[in-house]
GULO-837833 format. One record per residue (C-alpha): residue in three letters; x, y, z. Coordinates in Angstrom, 1 decimal, padded with zeros to 4 digits. Example, Ala and Ser with C-alpha at 12.3 -4.5 7.8 and 13.67 -1.06 7.14 Angstrom:
2
<pt 'ALA' <012.3 -004.5 007.8>> <pt 'SER' <013.7 -001.1 007.1>> 
// end
This chain:
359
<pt 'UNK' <000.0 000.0 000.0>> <pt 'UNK' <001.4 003.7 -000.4>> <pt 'UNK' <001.7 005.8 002.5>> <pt 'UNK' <002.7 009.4 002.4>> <pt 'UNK' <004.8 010.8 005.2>> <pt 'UNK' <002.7 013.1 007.5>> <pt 'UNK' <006.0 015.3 007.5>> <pt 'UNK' <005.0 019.1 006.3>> <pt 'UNK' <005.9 019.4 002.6>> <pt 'UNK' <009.0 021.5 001.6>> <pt 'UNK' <008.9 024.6 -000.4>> <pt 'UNK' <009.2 023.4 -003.8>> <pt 'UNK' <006.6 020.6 -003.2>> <pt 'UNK' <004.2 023.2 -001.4>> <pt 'UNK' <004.2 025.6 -004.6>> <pt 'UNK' <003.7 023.3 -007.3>> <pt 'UNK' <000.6 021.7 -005.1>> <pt 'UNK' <-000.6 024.9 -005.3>> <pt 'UNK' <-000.5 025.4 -008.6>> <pt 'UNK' <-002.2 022.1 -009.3>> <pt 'UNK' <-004.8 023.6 -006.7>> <pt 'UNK' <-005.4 026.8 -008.8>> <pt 'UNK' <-006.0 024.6 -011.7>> <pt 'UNK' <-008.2 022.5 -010.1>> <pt 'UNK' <-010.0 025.6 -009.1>> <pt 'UNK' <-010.0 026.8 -013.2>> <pt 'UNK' <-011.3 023.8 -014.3>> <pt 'UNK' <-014.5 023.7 -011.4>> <pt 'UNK' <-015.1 027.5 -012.2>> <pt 'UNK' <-015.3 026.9 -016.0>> <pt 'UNK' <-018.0 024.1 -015.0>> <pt 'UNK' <-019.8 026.0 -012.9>> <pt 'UNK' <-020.1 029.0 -016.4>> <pt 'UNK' <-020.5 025.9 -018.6>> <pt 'UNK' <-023.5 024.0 -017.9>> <pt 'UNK' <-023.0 022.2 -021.2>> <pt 'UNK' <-019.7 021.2 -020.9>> <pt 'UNK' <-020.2 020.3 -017.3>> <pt 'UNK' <-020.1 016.7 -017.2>> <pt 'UNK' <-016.6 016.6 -019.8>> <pt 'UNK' <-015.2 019.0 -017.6>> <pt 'UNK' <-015.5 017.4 -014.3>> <pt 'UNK' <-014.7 014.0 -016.1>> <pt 'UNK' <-011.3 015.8 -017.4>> <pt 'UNK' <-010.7 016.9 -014.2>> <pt 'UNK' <-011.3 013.3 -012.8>> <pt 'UNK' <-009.5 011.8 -014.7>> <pt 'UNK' <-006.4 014.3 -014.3>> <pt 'UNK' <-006.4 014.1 -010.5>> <pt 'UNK' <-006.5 010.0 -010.7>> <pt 'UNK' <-003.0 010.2 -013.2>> <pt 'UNK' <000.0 008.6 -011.9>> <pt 'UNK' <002.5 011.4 -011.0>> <pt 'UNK' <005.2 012.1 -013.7>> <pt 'UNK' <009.0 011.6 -013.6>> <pt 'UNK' <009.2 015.5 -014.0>> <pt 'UNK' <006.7 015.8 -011.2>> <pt 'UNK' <008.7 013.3 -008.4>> <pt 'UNK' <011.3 015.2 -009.0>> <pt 'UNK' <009.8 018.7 -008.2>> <pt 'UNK' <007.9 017.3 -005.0>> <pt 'UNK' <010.2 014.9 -003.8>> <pt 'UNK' <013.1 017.6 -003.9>> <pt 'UNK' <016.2 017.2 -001.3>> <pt 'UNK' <015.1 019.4 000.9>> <pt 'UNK' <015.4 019.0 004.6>> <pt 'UNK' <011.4 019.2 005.4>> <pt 'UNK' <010.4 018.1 002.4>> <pt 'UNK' <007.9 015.3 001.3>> <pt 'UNK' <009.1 011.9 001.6>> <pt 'UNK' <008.5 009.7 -001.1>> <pt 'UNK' <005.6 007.0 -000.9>> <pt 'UNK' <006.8 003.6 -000.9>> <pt 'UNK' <007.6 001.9 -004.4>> <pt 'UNK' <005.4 -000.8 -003.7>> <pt 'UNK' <002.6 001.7 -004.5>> <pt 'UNK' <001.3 003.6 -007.4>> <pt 'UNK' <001.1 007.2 -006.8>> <pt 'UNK' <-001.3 009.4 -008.0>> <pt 'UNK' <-002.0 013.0 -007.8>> <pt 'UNK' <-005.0 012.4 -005.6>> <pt 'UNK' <-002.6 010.7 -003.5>> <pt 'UNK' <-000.2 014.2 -002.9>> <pt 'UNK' <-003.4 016.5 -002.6>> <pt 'UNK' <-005.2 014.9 -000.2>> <pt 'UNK' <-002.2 014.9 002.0>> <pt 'UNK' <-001.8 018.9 001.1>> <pt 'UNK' <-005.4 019.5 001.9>> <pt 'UNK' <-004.7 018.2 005.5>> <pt 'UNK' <-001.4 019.9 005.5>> <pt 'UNK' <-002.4 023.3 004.3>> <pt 'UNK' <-006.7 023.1 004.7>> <pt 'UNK' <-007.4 026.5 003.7>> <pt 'UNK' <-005.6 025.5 000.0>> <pt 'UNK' <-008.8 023.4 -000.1>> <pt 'UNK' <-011.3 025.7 000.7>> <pt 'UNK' <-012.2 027.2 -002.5>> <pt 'UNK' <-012.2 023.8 -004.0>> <pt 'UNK' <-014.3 022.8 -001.6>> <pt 'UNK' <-016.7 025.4 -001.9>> <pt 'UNK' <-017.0 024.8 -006.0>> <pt 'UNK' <-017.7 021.5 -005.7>> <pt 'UNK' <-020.7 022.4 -002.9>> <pt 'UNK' <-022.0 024.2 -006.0>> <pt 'UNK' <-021.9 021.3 -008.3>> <pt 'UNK' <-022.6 019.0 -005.8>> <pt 'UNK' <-025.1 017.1 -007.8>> <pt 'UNK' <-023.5 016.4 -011.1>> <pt 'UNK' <-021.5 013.5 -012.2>> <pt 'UNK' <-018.2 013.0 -011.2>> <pt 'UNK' <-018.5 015.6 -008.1>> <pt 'UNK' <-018.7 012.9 -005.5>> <pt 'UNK' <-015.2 011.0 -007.2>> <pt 'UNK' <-013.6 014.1 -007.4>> <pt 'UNK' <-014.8 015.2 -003.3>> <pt 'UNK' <-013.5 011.7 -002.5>> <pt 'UNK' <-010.5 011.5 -003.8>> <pt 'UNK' <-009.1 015.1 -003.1>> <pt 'UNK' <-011.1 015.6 000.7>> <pt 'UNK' <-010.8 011.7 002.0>> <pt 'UNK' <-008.6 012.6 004.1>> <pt 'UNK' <-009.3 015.9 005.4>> <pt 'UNK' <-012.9 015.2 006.4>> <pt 'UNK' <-011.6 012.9 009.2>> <pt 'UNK' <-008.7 015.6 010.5>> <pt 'UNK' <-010.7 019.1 010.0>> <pt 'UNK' <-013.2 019.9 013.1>> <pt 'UNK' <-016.7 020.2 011.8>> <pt 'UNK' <-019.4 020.5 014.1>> <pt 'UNK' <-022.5 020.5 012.4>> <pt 'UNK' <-024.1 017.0 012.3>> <pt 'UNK' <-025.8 017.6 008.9>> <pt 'UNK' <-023.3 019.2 006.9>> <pt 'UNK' <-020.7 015.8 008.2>> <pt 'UNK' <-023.4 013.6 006.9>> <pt 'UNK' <-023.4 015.5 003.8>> <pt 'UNK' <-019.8 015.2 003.5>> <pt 'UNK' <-019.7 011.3 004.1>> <pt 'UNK' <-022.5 010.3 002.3>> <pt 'UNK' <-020.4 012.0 -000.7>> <pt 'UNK' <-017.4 010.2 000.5>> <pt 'UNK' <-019.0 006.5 000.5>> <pt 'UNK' <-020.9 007.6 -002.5>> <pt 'UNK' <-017.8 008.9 -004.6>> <pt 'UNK' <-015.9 006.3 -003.3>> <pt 'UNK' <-018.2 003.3 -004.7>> <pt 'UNK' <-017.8 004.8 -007.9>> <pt 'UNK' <-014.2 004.8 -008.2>> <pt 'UNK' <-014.3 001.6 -006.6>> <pt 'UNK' <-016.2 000.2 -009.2>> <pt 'UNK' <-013.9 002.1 -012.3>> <pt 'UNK' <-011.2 -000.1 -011.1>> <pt 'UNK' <-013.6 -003.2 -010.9>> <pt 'UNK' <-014.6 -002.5 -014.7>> <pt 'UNK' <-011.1 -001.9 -015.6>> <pt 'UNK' <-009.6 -004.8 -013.2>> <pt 'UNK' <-006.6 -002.5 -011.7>> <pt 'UNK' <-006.0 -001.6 -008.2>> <pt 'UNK' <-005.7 002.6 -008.7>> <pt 'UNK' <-007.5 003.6 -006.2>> <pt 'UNK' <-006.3 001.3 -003.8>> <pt 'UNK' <-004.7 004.1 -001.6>> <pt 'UNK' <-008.3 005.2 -001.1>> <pt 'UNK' <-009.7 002.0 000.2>> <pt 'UNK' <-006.8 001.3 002.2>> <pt 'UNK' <-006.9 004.6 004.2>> <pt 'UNK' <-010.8 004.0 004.8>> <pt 'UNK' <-010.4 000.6 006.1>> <pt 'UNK' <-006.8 000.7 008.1>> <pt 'UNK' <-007.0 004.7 009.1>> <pt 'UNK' <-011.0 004.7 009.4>> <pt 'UNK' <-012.9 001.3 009.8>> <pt 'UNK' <-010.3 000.3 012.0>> <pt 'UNK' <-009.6 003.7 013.9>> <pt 'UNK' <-012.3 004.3 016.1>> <pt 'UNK' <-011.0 007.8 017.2>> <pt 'UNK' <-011.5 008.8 013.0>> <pt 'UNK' <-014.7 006.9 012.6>> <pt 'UNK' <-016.8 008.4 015.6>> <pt 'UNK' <-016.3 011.8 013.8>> <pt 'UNK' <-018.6 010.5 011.2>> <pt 'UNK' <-022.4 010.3 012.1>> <pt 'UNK' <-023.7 006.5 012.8>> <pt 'UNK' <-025.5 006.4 009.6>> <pt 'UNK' <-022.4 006.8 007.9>> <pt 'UNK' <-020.3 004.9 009.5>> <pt 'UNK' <-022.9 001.7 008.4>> <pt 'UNK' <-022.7 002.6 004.9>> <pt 'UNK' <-018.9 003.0 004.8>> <pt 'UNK' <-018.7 -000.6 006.9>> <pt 'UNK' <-021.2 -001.7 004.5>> <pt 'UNK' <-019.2 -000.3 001.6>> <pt 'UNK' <-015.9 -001.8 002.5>> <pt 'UNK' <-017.4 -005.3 002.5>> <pt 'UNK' <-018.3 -005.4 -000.7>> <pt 'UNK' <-014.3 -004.5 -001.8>> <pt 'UNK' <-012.5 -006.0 000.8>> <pt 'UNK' <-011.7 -009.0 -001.4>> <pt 'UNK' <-010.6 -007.0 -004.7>> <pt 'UNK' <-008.6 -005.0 -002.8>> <pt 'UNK' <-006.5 -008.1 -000.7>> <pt 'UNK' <-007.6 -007.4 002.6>> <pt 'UNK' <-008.6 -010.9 003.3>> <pt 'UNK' <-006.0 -010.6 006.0>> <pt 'UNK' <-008.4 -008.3 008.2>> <pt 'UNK' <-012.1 -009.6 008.2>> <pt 'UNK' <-011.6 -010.5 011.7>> <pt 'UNK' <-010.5 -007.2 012.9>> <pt 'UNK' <-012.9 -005.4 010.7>> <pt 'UNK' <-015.5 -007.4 011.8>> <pt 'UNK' <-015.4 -006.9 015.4>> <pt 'UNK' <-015.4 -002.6 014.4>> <pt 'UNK' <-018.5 -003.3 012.4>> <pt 'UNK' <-021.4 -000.7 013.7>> <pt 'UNK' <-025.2 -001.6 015.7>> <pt 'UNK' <-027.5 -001.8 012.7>> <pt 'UNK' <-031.1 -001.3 013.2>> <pt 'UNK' <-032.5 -004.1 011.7>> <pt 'UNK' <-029.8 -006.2 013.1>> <pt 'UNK' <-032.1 -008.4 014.8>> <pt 'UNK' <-033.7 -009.7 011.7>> <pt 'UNK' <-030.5 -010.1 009.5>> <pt 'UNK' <-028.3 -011.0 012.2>> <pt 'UNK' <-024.8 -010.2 013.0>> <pt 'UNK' <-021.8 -008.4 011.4>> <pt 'UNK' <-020.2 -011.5 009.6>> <pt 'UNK' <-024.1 -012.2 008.6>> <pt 'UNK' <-024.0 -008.3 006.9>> <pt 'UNK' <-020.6 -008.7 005.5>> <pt 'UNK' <-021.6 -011.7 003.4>> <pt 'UNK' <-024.7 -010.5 002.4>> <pt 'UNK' <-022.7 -007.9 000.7>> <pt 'UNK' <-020.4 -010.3 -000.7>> <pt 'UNK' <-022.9 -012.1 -002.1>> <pt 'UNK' <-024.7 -009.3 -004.1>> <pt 'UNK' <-021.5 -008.1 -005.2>> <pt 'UNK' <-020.4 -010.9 -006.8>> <pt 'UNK' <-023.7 -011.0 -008.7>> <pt 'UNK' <-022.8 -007.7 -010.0>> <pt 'UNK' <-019.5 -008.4 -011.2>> <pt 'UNK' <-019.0 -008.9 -015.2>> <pt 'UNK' <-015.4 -009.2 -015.4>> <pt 'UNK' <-014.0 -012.5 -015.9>> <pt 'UNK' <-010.6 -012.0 -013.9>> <pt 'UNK' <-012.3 -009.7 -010.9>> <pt 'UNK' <-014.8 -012.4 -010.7>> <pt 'UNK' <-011.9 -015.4 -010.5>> <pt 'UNK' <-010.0 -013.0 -008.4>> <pt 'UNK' <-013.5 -013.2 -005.3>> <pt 'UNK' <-014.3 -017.0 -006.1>> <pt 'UNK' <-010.3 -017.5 -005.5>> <pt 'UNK' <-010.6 -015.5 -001.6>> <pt 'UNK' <-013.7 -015.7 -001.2>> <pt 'UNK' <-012.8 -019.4 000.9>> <pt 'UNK' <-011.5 -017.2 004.4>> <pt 'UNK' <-015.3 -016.9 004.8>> <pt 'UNK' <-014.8 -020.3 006.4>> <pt 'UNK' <-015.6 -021.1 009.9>> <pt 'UNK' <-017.9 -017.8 010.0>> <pt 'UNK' <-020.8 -018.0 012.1>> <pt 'UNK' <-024.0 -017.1 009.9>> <pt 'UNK' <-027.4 -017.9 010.2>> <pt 'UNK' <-029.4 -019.6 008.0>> <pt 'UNK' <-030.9 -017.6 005.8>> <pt 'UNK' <-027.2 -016.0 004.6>> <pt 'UNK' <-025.5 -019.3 004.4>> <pt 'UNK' <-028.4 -020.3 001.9>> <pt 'UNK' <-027.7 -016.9 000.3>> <pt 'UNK' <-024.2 -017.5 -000.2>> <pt 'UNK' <-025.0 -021.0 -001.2>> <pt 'UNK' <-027.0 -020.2 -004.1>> <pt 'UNK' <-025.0 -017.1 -005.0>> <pt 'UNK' <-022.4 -019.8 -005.7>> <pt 'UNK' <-024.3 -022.0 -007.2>> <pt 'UNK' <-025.7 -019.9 -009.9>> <pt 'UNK' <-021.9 -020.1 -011.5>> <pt 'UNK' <-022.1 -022.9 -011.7>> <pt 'UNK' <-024.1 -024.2 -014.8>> <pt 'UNK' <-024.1 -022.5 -018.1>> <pt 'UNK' <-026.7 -020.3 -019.6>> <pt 'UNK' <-028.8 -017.6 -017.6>> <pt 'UNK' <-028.7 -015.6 -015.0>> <pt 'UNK' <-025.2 -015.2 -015.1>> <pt 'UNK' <-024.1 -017.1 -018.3>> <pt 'UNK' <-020.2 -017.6 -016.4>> <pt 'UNK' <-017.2 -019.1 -018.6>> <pt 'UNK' <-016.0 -022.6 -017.8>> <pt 'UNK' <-012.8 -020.9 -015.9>> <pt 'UNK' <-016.0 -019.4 -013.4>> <pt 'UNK' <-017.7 -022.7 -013.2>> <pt 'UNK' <-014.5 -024.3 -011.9>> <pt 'UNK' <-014.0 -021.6 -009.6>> <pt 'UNK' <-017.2 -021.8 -008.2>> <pt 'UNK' <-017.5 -025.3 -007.8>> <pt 'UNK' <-013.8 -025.3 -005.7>> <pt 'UNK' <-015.3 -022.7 -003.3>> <pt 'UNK' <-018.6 -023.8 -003.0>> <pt 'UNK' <-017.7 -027.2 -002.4>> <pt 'UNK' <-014.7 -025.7 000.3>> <pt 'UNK' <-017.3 -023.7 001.9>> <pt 'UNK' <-020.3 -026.3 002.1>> <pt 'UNK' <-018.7 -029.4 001.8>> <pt 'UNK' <-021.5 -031.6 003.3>> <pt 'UNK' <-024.0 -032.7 000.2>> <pt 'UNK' <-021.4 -031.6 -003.0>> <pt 'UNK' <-022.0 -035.0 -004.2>> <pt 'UNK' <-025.7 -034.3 -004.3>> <pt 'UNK' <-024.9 -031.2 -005.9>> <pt 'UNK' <-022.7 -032.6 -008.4>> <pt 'UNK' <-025.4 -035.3 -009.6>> <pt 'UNK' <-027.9 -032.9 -009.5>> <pt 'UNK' <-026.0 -030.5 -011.9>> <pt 'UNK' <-025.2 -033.5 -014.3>> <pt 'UNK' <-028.5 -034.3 -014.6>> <pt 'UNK' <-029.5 -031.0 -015.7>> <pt 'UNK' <-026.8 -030.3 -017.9>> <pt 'UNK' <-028.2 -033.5 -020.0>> <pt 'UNK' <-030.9 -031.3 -020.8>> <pt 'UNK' <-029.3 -029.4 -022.7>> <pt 'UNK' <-027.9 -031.2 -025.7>> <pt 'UNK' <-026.4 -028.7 -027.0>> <pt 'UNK' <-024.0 -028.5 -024.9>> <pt 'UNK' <-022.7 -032.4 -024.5>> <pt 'UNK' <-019.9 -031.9 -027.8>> <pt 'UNK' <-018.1 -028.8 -025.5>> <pt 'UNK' <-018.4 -030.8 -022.5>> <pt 'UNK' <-017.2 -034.0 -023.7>> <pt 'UNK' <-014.4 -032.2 -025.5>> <pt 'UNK' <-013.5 -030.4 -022.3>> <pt 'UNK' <-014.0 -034.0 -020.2>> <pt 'UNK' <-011.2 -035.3 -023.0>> <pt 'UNK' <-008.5 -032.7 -022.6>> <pt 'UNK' <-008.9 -033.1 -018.8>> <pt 'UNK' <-007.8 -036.7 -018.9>> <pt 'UNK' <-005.2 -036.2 -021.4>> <pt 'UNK' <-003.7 -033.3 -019.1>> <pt 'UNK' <-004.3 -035.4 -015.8>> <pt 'UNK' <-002.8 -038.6 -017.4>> <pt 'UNK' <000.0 -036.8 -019.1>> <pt 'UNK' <001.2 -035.4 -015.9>> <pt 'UNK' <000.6 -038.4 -014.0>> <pt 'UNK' <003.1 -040.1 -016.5>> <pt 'UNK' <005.4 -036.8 -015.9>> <pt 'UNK' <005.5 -037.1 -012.4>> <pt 'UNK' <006.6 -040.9 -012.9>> <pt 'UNK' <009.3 -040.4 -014.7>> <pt 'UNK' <010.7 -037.8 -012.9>> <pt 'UNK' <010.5 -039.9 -009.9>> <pt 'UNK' <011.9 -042.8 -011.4>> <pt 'UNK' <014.8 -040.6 -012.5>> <pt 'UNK' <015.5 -039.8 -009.5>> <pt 'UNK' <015.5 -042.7 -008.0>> <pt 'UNK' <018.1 -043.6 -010.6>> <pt 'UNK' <020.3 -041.1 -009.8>> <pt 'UNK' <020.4 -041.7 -006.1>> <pt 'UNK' <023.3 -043.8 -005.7>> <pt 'UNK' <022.8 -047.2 -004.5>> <pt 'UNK' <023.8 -048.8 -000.9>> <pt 'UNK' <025.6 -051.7 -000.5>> 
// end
C-alpha cells in the first residue's frame, strides 16, 4: 500500500501543489459558467487528478530538501490524488475554494469522485461540528468512493487502492477517526468496504474489521456483522462482469470459512455460488468461473457436494447442446491429468536412478 509521510511538505513541493490547486480551481469555475460542458469537464478533471505522478513531477515534489515530502513507498502507485489529499490536511485552507466549487456542483456526475479522492482525508482531521453538513460530507465520501471503486472493478486494476486502504486501516479500524462520522455513515462505509475488501486483498483483516462493524437497526432480523458482510459479498459478486475480478473473489472468497451465519445468509451465499455454476442464464459464467465456483462452494459447504454434483449433471443432459463442449473439455482433462501423471513418474523414477545405491 502507499503511505505518504505526515511530514510538512518542503517549499518546492508546497508551490507546485498549489499550482495544481489553482487549476483544479480553473477547471470547477469553467463548470460552474458551462452547464453544457459540465459533465466533460468534471470528467477531465477526474480523470487528471486519478493520473500517476510524472517523472518530471517526483522530482519537483520529492526535492532534497530537509522538510520536504518523503516519497511513498515503491510498492505503491502514486497518484496525484494521493499528494493533494495529503496537502489539503497539511495546508486546509488551500482546499477551501475547491471545496466550496464542488458544494455548488454538488449534484452532477463526477462531483462525488472528485470530493473523494481530493477531501478523503481531510474530512476525518478538519473539526466540523454540524451534524448535517458531516453527513453531507460522508454520504459524498462513501458515495464517490463506490464509484471509483467500481472504475477499477470495470477496468480490473488496483488505482485507487490508496483510497480504500486509508478508509479501512485509518477509518474502519480507527475508532478515534470513525466516531467523527455520524452513525449512519459509518454503516454505509462498513457496509461499503465489505463489498471491496476481497478485490482489494484485505482478506487478511475480516476478523479485525468485523469486530469494528457498527449496531444496525434491523440487526435483529439479518443478524450479525459477519451475517452483513456476506450479504454484501454475495450481491456483489452478482454484480461483477469481469471475468478476472470475478476469479480474483471466487479465489478469496474461501476465508469466509468457519464464520458463524445464520441460515438464511448461508443459503444466500450457497446459491450465489451456485448460480456459477451451470451455463446459460442468469449469469451465463465461462468454464474458468464454473471451476472456480464449484472449488469454493464445495470448500465452503462441503456436506451434500455430491448431491450437488449429480444434480447439476442431470441438468446439464438437458441441454444437448452442450454435450460436444463438455465431452471435449471432459477429453482434454484426462489427457492433461494422465500426461502429468506419466510426468510425475518419470521424474521420480529418474531420480531414483540417480540416487546412488547402498551396498
Amino acid at each position: 500500500m502507499a503511505k505518504t509521510s505526515s511530514a510538512t511538505p518542503g517549499t518546492g513541493s508546497s508551490a507546485y501543489l498549489n499550482a495544481l490547486t489553482l487549476e483544479i480551481e480553473k477547471k470547477l469555475q469553467r463548470a460552474l459558467a458551462s452547464p453544457t460542458q459540465r459533465r466533460n469537464l468534471l470528467q477531465e478533471l477526474f480523470a487528471d487528478i486519478a493520473l500517476e505522478v510524472d517523472d518530471r513531477a517526483r522530482g519537483i515534489i520529492f526535492s532534497r530538501e530537509e522538510d520536504a515530502i518523503s516519497p511513498v513507498d515503491a510498492d505503491g502507485q502514486l497518484c496525484f490524488f494521493n499528494l493533494l489529499a495529503d496537502y489539503y490536511v497539511w495546508v486546509p485552507e488551500s482546499g477551501k475554494q475547491i471545496l466550496h466549487l464542488i458544494l455548488q456542483l454538488w449534484s452532477q456526475s463526477f462531483a462525488s469522485h472528485i470530493f473523494s479522492l481530493l477531501f478523503h482525508k481531510w474530512l476525518f482531521e478538519a473539526q466540523l461540528n454540524n451534524t448535517e453538513e458531516l453527513l453531507r460530507f460522508s454520504s459524498a465520501l462513501v458515495q464517490g468512493a463506490t464509484n471509483v471503486f467500481w472504475i477499477d472493478i470495470q477496468t480490473n486494476t488496483r488505482r485507487f487502492q490508496f483510497l480504500f486502504q486509508y478508509l479501512l486501516d485509518e477509518v474502519a479500524l480507527a475508532p478515534l477517526r470513525l466516531n467523527k462520522i455520524p452513525v449512519q455513515a459509518q454503516r454505509e462505509l462498513f457496509l461499503l468496504l465489505s463489498r471491496f475488501t476481497l478485490f482489494y486483498n484485505s482478506v487478511d483483516k475480516h476478523e479485525s474489521f468485523l469486530k469494528q462493524f457498527p449496531v444496525f437497526q434491523n440487526a435483529f432480523f439479518i443478524g450479525g456483522p459477519a451475517d452483513f458482510f456476506v450479504i454484501e459479498l454475495a450481491d456483489q459478486l452478482q454484480k461483477l462482469k469481469v471475468e478476472p475480478v470475478l476469479l480474483h473473489y471466487l479465489s478469496h472468497i474461501k476465508v469466509l470459512q468457519g464464520l458463524e451465519l445464520r441460515m438464511s445468509t448461508s443459503t444466500r451465499l450457497k446459491a450465489c455460488l451456485y448460480n456459477f455454476t451451470s451455463p446459460g442464464g442468469p449469469m451465463y459464467p465461462t468454464r474458468a468461473v464454473r471451476h472456480a465456483a464449484w472449488d469454493s462452494l464445495d470448500f465452503l459447504f462441503p456436506v451434500g457436494q455430491y448431491p450437488r454434483h449429480l444434480i447439476s449433471l442431470f441438468f446439464r443432459l438437458l441441454y444437448p447442446w452442450c454435450w460436444p463442449s463438455s465431452c471435449w473439455s471432459f477429453i482434454i482433462s484426462c489427457i492433461k491429468a494422465v500426461f502429468y501423471s506419466l510426468l510425475r513418474l518419470l521424474f521420480s523414477s529418474w531420480e531414483k536412478l540417480r540416487e546412488p545405491k547402498k551396498y
